[in-house]
C-alpha positions as CSV (number, residue, x, y, z in Angstrom):
1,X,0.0,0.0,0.0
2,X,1.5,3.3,-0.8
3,X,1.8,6.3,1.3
4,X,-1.5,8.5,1.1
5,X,-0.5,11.2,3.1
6,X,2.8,13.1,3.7
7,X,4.0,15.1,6.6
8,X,5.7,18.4,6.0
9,X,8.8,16.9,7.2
10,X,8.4,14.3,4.9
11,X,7.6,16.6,2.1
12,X,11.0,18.8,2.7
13,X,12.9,15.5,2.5
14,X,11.0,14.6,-0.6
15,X,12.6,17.6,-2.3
16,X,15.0,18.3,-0.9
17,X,13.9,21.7,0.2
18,X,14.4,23.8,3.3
19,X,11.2,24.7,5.3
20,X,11.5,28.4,4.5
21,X,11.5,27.2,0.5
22,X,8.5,25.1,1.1
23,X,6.4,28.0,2.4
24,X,7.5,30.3,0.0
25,X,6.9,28.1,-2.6
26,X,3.2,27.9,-1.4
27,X,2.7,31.7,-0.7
28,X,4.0,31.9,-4.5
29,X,1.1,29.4,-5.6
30,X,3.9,27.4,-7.1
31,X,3.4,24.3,-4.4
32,X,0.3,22.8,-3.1
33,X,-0.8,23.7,-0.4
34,X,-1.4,21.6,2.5
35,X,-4.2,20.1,4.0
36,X,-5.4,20.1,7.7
37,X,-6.0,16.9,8.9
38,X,-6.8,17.4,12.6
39,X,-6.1,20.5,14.2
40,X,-2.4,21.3,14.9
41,X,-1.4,18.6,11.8
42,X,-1.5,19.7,8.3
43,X,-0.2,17.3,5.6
44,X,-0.2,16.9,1.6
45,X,-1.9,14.5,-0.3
46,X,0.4,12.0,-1.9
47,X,-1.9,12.8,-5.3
48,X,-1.2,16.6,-5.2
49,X,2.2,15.5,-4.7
50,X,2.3,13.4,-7.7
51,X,0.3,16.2,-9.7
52,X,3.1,18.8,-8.9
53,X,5.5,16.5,-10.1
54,X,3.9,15.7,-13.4
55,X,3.9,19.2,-13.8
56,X,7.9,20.1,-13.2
57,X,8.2,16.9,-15.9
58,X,6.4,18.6,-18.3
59,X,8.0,22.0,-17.6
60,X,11.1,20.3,-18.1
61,X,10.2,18.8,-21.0
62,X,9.1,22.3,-22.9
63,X,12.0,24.0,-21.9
64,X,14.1,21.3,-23.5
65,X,12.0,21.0,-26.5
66,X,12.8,25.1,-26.9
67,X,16.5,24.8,-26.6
């Protein structure tokens, strides 16, 4: 069973990004936001995850079409 939910610690790991990053990233509108799961916890979808990561693919994929 794959992991359905991911922590923010989790998420920094993921990509390998500092907490300040991750934030900005979100107030930017360029990361998911997060979800809250109980009060206090706040955690990311493993399919927004996934989403966002088809869509850096395909970024990558224009700009190297372009060059």
């Amino acid at each position: 069973m794959s992991k359905t939910w991911w922590h923010r610690n989790e998420v920094k790991e993921r990509y390998r990004i500092s907490e300040a990053t991750l934030y900005r990233m979100i107030r930017q509108g360029s990361f998911p936001k997060p979800t809250k799961i109980t009060p206090g916890r706040n955690s990311w979808h493993a399919a927004a995850l996934d989403e966002y990561d088809q869509k850096l693919i395909a970024e990558s994929e224009e700009a190297s079409d372009g060059s």
